[in-house]
C-alpha positions in Angstrom: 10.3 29.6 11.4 11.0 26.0 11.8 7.8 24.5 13.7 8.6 21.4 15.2 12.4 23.1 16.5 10.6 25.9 17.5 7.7 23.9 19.6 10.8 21.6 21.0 13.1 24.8 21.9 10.2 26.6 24.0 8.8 23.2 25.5 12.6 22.8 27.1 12.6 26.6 27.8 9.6 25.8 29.8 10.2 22.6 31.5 14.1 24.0 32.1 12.2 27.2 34.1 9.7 24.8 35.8 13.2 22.4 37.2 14.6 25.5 38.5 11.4 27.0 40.1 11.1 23.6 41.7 15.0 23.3 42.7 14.4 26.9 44.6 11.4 25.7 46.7 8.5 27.0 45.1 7.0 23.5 44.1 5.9 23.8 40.5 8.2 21.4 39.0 6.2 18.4 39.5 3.3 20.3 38.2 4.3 22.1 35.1 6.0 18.5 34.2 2.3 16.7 34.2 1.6 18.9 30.9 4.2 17.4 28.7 2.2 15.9 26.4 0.8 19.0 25.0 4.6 19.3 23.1 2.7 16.0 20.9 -0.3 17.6 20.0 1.6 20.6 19.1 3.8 18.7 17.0 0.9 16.6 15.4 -1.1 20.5 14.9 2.2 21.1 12.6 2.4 18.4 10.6 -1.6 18.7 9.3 -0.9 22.5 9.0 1.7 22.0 6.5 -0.3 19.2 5.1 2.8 17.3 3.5 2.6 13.7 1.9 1.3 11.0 4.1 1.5 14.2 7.2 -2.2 13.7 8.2 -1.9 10.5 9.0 1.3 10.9 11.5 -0.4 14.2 12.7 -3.9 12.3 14.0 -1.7 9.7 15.5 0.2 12.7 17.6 -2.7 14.0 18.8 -4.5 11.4 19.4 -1.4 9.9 21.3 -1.0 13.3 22.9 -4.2 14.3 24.3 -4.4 10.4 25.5 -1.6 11.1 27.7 -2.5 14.3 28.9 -5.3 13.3 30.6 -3.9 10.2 32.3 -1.1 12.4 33.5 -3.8 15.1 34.8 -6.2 12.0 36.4 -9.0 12.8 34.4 -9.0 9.3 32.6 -7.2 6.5 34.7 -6.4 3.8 32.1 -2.4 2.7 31.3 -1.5 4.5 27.5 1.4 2.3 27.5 -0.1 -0.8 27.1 -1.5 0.2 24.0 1.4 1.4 22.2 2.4 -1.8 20.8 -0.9 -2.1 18.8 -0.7 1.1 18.2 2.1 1.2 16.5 1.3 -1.8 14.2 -1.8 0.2 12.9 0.5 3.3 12.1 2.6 0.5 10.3 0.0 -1.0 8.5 -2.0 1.8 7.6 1.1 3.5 6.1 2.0 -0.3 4.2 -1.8 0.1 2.9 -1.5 3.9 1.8 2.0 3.3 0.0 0.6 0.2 -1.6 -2.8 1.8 -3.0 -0.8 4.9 -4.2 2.1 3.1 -6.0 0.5 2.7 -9.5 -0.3 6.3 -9.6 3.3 7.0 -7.8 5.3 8.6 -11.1 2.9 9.4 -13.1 3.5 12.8 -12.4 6.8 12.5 -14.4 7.3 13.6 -17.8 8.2 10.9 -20.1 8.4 12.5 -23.3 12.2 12.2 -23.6 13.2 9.4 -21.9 16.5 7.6 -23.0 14.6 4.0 -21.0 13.2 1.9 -24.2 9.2 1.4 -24.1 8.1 -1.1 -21.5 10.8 -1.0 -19.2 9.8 0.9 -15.5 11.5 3.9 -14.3 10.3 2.6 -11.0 11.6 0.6 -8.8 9.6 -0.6 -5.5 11.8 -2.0 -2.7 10.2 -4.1 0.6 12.0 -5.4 3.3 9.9 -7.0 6.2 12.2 -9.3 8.1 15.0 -9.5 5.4 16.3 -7.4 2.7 15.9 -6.6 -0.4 18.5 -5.1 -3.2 18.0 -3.5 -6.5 21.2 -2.5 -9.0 19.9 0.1 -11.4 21.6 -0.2 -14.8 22.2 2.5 -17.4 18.5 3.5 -18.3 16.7 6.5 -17.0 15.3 6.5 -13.0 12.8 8.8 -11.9 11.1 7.1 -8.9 11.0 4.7 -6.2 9.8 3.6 -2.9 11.0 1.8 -0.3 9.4 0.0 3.0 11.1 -1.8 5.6 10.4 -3.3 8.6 12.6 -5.1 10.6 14.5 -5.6 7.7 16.8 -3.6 5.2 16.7 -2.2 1.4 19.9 -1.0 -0.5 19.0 0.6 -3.7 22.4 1.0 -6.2 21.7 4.0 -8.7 25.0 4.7 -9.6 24.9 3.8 -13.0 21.3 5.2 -13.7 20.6 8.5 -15.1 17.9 11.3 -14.4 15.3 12.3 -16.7 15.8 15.5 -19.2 14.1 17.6 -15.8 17.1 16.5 -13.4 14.6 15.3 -10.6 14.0 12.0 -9.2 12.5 11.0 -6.2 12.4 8.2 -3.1 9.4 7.9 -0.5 10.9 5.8 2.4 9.1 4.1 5.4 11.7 2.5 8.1 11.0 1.1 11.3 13.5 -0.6 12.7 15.2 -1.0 10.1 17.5 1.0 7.4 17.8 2.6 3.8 20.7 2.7 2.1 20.9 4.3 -1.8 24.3 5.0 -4.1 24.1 7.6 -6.0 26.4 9.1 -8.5 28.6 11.8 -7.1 27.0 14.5 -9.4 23.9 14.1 -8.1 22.6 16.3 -5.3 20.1 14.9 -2.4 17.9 16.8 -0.8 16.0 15.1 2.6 12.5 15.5 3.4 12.5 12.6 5.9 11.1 12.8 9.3 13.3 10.7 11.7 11.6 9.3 14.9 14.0 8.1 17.3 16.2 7.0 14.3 18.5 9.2 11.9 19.1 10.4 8.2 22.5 10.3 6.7 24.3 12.5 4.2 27.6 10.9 3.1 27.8 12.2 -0.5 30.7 13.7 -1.6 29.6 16.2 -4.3 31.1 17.4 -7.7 30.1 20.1 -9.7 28.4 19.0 -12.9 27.1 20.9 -15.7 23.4 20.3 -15.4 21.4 20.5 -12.1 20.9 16.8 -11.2 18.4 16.5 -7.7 17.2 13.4 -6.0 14.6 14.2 -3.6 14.2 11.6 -0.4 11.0 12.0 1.8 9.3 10.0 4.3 9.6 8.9 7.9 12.4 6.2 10.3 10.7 5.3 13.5 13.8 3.5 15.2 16.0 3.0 12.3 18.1 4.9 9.5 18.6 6.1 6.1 21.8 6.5 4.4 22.8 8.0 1.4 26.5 7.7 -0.3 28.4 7.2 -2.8 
């Protein structure tokens, strides 16, 4: 079962029943409604259950965000959350900017590069940040296994349809967007699989796949908080 669809599905279930309850007279609308936060801390339970890259991070913020909420909207704390959201966010931001930037010299070593058609010296790596701007990288004809891109208030485009995969078909992108966008070519024999949490911003599929003899997979995770990610072409 899909957990955040899942929590989402019953929390409208139950604010739907409460509206109706409260449309017929009975009054319990208004107070059903003051419990809303608990669908964050549910959410933020999820993600440090499934314990996926960089997920404890964006699951502490939920709760903490959560439970903050759900007191001021029960009166047990009287202070404004809202005013803190702004330097909230910037923490989130660079706290994640700090993580991606102390884990990037260990990013693909993971990677096997026993066979790799790339001649010694040159990076299979490419690193991509956009803060206020943008930033472009062309892959040429040499093997690409990894890279990562942040962007904030700006805009990467990362060009891989010349490269080639590694004798393992995988490659991989970590992405952090806010307010901003992603956009990667890829050859059309390539298939993309998305592991990338959007946050009141989107993740697009525009490939248009052929069949090819080998399985050729590139892997996109991360998260878009008010911006996008694209993939084509």
């Amino acid at each position: 079962m899909n957990g955040p669809r899942f929590i989402l599905g019953a929390f409208l279930v139950v604010m739907g029943a409460a509206w109706l309850l409260d449309q017929m007279g009975l009054g319990l609308g208004h107070y059903v409604m003051r419990f809303w936060p608990v669908i964050l801390i549910a959410l933020g339970l999820v993600m440090l259950q499934r314990g996926r890259r960089h997920g404890p991070l964006t699951g502490v913020v939920l709760i903490i965000v959560g439970a903050w909420l759900l007191l001021n909207t029960l009166g047990w704390v009287m202070v404004d959350p809202w005013a803190f959201v702004g330097p909230l966010i910037l923490v989130v931001i660079g706290a994640r900017i700090v993580m991606r930037a102390s884990s990037s010299r260990s990013f693909p070593r993971h990677l096997d590069n026993s066979t790799s058609s790339t001649p010694p010296g040159i990076s299979e790596h490419a690193t991509l940040f956009g803060f206020l701007g943008s930033s472009r990288r062309r892959w040429g004809q040499g093997t690409f296994r990894s890279a990562e891109a942040t962007c904030v208030m700006g805009g990467c485009e990362l060009d891989l349809r010349d490269a080639m995969l590694g004798a393992d078909g995988i490659a991989s992108i970590e992405v952090f967007v806010f307010m901003g966008g992603v956009k990667v070519f890829v050859p059309p024999s390539w298939t993309i699989i998305t592991h990338v949490t959007p946050v009141m911003g989107g993740v697009e599929d525009k490939t248009r796949s052929v069949p090819s003899s080998g399985t050729q997979q590139l892997i996109i995770s991360g998260m878009t908080m008010m911006g996008g990610v694209e993939v084509s072409n």
